[in-house]
C-alpha positions in Angstrom: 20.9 -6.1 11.6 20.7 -4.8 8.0 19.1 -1.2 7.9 19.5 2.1 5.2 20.0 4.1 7.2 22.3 2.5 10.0 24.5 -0.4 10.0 24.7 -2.1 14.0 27.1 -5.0 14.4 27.6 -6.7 17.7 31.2 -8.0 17.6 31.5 -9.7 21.1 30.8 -7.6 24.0 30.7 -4.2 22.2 27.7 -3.0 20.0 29.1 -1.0 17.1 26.4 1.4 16.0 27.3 3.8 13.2 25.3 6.1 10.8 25.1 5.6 7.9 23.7 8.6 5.5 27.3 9.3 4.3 25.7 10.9 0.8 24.0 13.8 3.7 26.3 13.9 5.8 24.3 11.4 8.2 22.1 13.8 8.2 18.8 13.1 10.7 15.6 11.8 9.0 12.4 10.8 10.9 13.8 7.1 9.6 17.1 7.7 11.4 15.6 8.8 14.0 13.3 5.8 14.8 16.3 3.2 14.0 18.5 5.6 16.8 15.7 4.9 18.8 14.4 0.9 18.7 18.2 -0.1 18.2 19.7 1.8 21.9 16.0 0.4 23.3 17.3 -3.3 22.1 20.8 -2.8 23.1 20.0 -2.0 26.1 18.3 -5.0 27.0 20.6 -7.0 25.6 22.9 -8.7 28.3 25.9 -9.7 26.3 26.2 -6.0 25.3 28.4 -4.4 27.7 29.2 -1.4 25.9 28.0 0.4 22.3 30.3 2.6 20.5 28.4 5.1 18.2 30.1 6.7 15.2 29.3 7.8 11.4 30.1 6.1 7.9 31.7 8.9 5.5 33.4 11.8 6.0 31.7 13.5 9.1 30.0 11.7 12.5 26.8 13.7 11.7 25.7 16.9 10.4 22.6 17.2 12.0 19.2 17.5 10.1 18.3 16.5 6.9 18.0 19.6 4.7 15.0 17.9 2.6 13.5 16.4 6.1 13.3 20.5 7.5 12.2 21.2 3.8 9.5 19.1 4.8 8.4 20.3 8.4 7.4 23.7 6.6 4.1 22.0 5.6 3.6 20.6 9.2 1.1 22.4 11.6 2.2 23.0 14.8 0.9 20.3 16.3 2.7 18.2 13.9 6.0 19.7 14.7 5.6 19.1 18.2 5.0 15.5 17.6 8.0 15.7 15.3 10.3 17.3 17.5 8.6 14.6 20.4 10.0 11.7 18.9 13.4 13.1 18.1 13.5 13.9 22.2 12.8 10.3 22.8 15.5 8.9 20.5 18.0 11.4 22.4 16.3 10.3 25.7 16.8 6.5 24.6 20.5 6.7 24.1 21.2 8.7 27.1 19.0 6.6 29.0 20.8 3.7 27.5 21.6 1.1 30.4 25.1 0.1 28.5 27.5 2.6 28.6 27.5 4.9 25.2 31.2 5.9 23.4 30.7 8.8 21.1 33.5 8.2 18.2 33.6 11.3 16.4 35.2 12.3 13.3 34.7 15.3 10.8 32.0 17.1 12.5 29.4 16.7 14.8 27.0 19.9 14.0 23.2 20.6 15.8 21.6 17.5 16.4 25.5 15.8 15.7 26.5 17.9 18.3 23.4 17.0 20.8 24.4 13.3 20.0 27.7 13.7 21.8 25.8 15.1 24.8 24.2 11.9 25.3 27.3 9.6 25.1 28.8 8.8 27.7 32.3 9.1 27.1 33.3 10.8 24.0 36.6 10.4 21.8 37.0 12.9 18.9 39.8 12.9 16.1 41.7 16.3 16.6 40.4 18.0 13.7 36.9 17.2 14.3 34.4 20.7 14.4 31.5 21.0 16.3 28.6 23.9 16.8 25.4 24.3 18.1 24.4 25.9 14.5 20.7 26.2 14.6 20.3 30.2 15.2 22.2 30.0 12.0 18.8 28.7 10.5 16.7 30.7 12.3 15.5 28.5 14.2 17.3 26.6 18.2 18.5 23.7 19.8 15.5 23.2 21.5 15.2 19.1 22.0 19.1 18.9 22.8 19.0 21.6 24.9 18.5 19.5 28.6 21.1 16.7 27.4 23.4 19.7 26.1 23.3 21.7 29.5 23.6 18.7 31.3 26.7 17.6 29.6 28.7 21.5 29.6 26.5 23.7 31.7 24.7 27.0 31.2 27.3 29.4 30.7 29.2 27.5 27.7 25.2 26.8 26.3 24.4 30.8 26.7 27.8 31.3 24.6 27.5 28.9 21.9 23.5 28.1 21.9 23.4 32.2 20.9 26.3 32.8 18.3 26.0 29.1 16.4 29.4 29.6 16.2 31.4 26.3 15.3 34.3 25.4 17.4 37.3 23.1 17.3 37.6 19.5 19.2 40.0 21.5 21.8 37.3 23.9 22.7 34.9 20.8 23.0 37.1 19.0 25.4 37.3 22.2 27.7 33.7 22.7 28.0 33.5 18.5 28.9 31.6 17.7 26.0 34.3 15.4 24.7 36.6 13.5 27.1 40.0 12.8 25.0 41.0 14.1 21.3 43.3 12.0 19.1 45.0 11.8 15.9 42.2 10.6 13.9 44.6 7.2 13.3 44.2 6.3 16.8 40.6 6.9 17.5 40.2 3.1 17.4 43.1 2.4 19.9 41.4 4.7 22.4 38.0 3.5 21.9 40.0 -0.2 22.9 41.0 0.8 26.0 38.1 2.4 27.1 35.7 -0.6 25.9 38.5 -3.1 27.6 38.1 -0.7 31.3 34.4 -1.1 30.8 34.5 -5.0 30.5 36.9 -5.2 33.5 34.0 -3.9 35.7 30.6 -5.3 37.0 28.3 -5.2 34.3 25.8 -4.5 36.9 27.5 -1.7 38.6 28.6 -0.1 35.5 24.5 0.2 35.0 24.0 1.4 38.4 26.3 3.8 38.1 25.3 5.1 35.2 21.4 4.6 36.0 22.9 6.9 39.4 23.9 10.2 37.8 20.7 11.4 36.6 19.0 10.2 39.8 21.5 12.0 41.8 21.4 15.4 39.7 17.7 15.6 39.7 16.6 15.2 43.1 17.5 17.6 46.5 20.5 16.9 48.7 17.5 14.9 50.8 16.1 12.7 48.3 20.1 11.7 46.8 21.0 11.0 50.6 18.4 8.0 50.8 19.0 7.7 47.1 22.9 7.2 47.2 22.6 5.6 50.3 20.1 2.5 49.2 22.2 2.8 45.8 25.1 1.4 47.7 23.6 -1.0 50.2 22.0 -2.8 47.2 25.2 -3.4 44.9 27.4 -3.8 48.2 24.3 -6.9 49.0 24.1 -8.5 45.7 25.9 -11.3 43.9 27.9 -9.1 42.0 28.6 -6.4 44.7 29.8 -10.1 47.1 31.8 -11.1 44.1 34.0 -7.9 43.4 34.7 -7.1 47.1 35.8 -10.6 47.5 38.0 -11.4 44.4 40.0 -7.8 45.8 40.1 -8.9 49.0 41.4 -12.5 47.9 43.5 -11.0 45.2 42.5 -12.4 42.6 40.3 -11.4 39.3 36.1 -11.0 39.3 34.3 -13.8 37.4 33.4 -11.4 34.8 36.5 -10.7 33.9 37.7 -13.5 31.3 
């Protein structure tokens, strides 16, 4: 699909979705943003997808917003902001929501919004000398939209520490605080993202939705409602097709029929 602002090519089973505003840094725009949003609303509905790796053209994954597209909100009422800041929390909702599982590939830096992005993937590989910060206090203004997918992803005490400073902090800090899961040389980010994508593909497609469709459920409702949750969860995948097929093929030692 040919688009300014981001290039999406589907080779096989994996969706490779990458930014491309190199010349800003892949800086957000209200363009980006609505491309970020229809393409993960596509993918996701698209059955021969079974995984989309996100990443950025240029030097850096993303730098968050567009310094001409802030320029801009200054001449916005507030009711125009909100609507603003509205769609930007549905484009973050819509890859986190995603039904295929999301793998953040992130190089350079990954800064506000960038950063907020990585929150929402669901596994995220980062080249060793990649930065990160949640920088907005910096501008005087805070990570408001990111803010549930960010505390979801490393918890309120990292958020109180680095939502307050803006400080910007290294990919080994990142993976401590779980909002990256494996830092590389940046030569082998590809290698990793390869074995991750081939695990993915040796799974249910089905389940590996479930699954992911699970966690949110789960983390959102009291220890009553994930009981019949979980419970029902289970009894469903166990009971279908899919469920039958796995339990079988490891009983009978041999391989699922997804796997090729």
């Amino acid at each position: 699909m040919a688009n300014p602002v981001l290039q999406r090519l589907t080779d096989g089973p994996v969706a490779q979705v990458r930014l491309n505003r190199p010349d800003v840094r892949n800086a957000f725009n209200a363009e980006l943003i609505a491309a970020l949003t229809s393409t993960f609303e596509e993918l996701g509905s698209d059955e021969n997808v079974r995984a989309i790796v996100l990443s950025g053209e240029g030097k850096v994954f993303c730098g968050g917003a567009d310094i001409s597209w802030m320029r801009g909100s200054l001449d916005l009422t507030f009711d125009q902001n909100v609507a603003d800041a509205q769609a930007m929390s549905d484009m973050f909702r819509a890859i986190d929501r995603c039904p295929k599982p999301v793998i953040g590939k992130i190089h350079g830096a990954a800064l506000g919004g960038g950063a907020g992005l990585a929150a929402v993937c669901d596994i995220v590989v980062a080249s060793a000398d990649a930065i990160f910060g949640f920088t907005e206090v910096k501008l005087g203004i805070i990570p408001a939209v990111i803010s549930p997918f960010v505390l979801a992803k490393i918890g309120v005490s990292n958020a109180r520490a680095l939502f307050l400073t803006g400080e910007r902090f290294d990919a080994k800090r990142a993976l401590h605080i779980g909002l990256v899961h494996e830092v590389v040389v940046a030569d082998t980010l590809d290698v990793c993202i390869e074995r991750i994508t081939n695990e993915i593909a040796s799974a249910g497609p089905q389940a590996v939705a479930a699954a992911k469709a699970l966690v949110p459920r789960v983390t959102e409702a009291t220890y009553h409602e994930s009981r019949d949750v979980t419970a029902k969860a289970i009894a469903y995948q166990r009971t279908s097709p899919e469920g039958q097929e796995g339990l079988r093929a490891f009983l009978e030692r041999r391989k699922a029929s997804w796997i090729s």
